[in-house]
C-alpha positions in Angstrom: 87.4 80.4 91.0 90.4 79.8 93.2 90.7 76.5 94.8 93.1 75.5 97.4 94.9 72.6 98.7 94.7 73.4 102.3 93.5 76.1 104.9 96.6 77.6 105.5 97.6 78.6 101.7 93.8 80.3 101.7 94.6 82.1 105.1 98.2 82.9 103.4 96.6 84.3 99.8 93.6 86.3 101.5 95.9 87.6 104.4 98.4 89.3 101.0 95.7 90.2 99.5 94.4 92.3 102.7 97.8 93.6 102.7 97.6 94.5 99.0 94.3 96.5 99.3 95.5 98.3 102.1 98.4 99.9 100.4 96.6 100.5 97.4 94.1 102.7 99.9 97.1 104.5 101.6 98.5 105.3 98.1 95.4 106.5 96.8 94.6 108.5 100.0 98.4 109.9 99.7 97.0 110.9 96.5 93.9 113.0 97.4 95.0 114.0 100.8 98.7 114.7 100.5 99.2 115.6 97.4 96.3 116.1 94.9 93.2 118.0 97.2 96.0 120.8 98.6 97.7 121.5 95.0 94.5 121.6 93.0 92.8 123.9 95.7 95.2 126.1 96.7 98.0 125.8 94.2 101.6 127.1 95.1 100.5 130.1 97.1 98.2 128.8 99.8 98.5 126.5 102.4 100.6 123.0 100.9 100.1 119.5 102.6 99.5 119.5 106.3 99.4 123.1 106.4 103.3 123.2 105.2 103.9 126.2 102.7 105.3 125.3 99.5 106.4 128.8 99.4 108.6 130.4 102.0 106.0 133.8 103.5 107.2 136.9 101.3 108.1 134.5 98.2 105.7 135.0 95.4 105.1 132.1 92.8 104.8 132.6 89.3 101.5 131.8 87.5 102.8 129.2 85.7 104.0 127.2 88.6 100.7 128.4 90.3 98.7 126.4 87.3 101.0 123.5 86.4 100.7 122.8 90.7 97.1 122.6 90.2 97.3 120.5 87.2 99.6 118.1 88.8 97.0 118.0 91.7 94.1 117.2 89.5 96.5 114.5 88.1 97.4 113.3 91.5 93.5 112.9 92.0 93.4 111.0 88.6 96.1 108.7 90.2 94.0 108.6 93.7 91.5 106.7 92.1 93.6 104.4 89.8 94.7 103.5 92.9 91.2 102.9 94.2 90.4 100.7 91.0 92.7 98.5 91.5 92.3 97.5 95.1 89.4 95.4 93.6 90.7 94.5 90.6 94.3 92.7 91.9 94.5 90.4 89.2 93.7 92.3 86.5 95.8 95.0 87.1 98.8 93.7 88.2 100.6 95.0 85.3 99.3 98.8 86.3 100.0 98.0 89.9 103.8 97.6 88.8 103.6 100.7 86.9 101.9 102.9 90.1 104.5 101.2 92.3 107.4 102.1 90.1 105.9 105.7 89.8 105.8 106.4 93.4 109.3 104.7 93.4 110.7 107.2 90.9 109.0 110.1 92.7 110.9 109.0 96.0 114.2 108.9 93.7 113.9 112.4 92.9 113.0 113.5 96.3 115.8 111.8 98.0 117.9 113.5 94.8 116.1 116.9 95.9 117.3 116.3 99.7 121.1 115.5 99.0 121.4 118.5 96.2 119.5 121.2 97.8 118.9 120.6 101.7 116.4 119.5 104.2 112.8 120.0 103.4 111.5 119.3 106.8 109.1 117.0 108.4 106.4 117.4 105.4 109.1 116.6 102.9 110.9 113.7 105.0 108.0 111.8 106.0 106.8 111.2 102.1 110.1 109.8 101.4 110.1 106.9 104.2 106.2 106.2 102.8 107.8 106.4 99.3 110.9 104.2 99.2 108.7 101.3 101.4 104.9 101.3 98.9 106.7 100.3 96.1 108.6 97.5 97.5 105.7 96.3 99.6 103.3 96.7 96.4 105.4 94.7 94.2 106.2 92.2 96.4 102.4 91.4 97.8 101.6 92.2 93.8 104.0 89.2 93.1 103.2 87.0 95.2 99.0 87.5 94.9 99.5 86.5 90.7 102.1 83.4 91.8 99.8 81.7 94.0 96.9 82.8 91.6 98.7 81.1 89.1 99.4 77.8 90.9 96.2 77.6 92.8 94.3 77.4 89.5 
């Protein structure tokens, strides 16, 4: 049990930890919403995220990229509810929480790396990487702070 030394450092602990759990949820609904529900459903030939194509109309995919695209839904899932898990489990987890935050970091890496070497991908590939360079920071930061003032508190 947590105790403090005055009001405000409760208010200031319980207010980053709101913050926390609410990232956590938008990451994990990224994860079924965005990314994992249209992949595993329709894979790369039907309708992507937000009715976006993945494929251009006339542009066939292959059935491997068909299958490893609903793999990497299913996966995305897996990580939907990760994400979940650890929205109640802050202190525990902090170490996963890192690892998630760094992963969506990476991801926006390469997509920023896909925009400058091969173009624009429109609005449904610009938007992810704004939500995708700010998570991470946000979740490491809040992260950070939550297991310092758990530490201290104590």
């Amino acid at each position: 049990m947590l105790t403090y030394v005055n009001e405000g450092s409760y208010l200031e602990d319980k207010m980053r930890r709101i913050a926390l759990r609410i990232l956590l949820a938008i990451g994990g609904l990224l994860m079924f919403f965005r990314f994992g529900g249209p992949a595993l459903i329709f894979g790369a030939t039907g309708p992507g995220p937000f009715g976006n194509r993945w494929l251009e109309k006339g542009m066939t995919a292959t059935l491997l990229l068909d299958a490893d695209l609903r793999f990497f839904g299913a996966m995305m899932l897996g990580l939907g509810v990760i994400f979940f898990w650890a929205m109640w489990r802050i202190e525990a987890l902090g170490s996963i929480i890192y690892i998630l935050a760094c992963a969506v970091g990476l991801g926006a890496a390469a997509r920023i790396y896909a925009r400058v070497t091969y173009g624009n991908p429109g609005t449904a590939g610009t938007i992810p990487i704004v939500i995708e360079v700010t998570i991470p920071i946000l979740l490491i930061l809040l992260r950070y702070f939550v297991g310092k003032d758990a530490k201290t508190v104590k």
